[in-house]
C-alpha positions as CSV (number, residue, x, y, z in Angstrom):
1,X,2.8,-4.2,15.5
2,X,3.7,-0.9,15.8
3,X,0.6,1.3,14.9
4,X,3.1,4.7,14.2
5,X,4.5,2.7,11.5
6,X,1.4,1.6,10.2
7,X,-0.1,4.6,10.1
8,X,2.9,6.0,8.1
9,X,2.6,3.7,5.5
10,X,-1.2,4.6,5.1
11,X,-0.6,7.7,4.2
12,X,2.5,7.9,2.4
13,X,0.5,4.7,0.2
14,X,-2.4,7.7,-0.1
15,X,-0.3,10.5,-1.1
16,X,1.3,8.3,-3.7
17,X,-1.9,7.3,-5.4
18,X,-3.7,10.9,-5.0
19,X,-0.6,12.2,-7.7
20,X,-0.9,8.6,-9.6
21,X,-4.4,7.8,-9.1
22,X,-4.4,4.6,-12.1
23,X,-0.6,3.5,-10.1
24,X,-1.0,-0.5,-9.1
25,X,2.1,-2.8,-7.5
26,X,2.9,-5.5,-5.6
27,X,3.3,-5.4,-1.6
28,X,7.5,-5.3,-2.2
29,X,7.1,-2.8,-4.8
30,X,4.8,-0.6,-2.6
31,X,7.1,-1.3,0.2
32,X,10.1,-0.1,-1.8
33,X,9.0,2.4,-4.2
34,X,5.4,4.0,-3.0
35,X,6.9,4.4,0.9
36,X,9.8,7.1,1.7
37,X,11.1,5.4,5.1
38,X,12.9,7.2,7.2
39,X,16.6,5.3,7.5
40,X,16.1,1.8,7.1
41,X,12.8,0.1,5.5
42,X,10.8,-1.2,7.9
43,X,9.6,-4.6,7.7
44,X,7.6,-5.6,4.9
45,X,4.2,-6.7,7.6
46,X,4.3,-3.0,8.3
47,X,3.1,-2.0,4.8
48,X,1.1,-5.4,4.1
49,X,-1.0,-4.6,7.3
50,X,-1.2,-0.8,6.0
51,X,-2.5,-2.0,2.6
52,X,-5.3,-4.5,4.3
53,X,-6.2,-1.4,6.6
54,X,-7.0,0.6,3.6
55,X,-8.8,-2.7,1.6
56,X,-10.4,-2.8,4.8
57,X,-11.8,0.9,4.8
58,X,-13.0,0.4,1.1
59,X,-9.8,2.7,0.0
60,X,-7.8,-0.1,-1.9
61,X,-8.5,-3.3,-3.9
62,X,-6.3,-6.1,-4.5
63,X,-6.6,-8.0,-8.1
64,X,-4.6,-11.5,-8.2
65,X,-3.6,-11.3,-12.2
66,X,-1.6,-14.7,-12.7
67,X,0.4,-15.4,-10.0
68,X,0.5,-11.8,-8.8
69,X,-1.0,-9.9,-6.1
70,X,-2.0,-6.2,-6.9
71,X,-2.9,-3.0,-5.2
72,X,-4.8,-0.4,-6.5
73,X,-6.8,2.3,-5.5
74,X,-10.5,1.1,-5.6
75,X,-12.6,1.6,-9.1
76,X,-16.3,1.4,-8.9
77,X,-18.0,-0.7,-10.5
């Protein structure tokens, strides 16, 4: 996977929750809305491996609510 891309999508996800800090979303609607691409999106594994980095690195937390998978910046406690 290419780790330029991934990195992209890392921090365009970071800028768009440091202005909208309470901001949660699917995987495709981070992909589409959170991510400026340049020219064509990229595939959609390019921002679900971004998003898992970030889980990973305690920065994001996903919530399942029904049969939905969210992202959202992490809340303690």
């Amino acid at each position: 996977m290419d780790e330029l891309l991934i990195e992209t999508a890392m921090k365009a996800i970071r800028d768009y929750l440091r202005t909208r800090p309470d901001a949660a979303d699917t995987v495709e609607g981070i992909h589409e809305w959170w991510i400026t691409w340049p020219g064509e999106a990229e595939p959609l594994t390019i921002t679900r491996a971004a998003l898992e980095r970030l889980e990973a690195g305690g920065e994001l937390e996903r919530r399942r609510i029904g049969k939905r998978e969210l992202w959202r910046a992490r809340r303690e406690g």
